[in-house]
Steps between C-alpha positions, in 0.01 A plus 500: 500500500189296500380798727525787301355318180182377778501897559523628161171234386302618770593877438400415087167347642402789773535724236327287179184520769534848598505598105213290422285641843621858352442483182148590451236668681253228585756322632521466907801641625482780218138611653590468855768708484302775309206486729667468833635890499114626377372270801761666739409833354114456546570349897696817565270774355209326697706543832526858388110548444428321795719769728419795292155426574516420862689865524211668298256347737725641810495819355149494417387390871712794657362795250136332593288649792408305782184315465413689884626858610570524836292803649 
């Protein structure tokens, strides 16, 4: 018995705190949540550069000529 009313108080707290971190949008929780998917976002589309480049670059070295002509 003593158990489940323990349970119940600490369930009422966990979420009284998680309201009050929600709530508004200068809060903590509230921002980290909203900025961790942009900042997960931003790390993959710089992977993406980064290898779009390096295949440009691959590309560009094979179309090149050779800086000597063998002759």
């Amino acid at each position: 018995m003593m158990h489940g009313l323990l349970f119940g108080l600490l369930l009422i707290v966990a979420c009284a705190l998680t309201a009050a971190l929600m709530r508004q949008p200068g809060v903590v929780l509230y921002d980290w949540i909203a900025t961790r998917a942009n900042r997960r976002r931003a790390a993959v589309q710089q992977r993406r550069a980064v290898k779009h480049a390096a295949v440009r670059e691959a590309a560009k070295a094979k179309r090149s000529q050779p800086a000597t002509l063998a002759g």
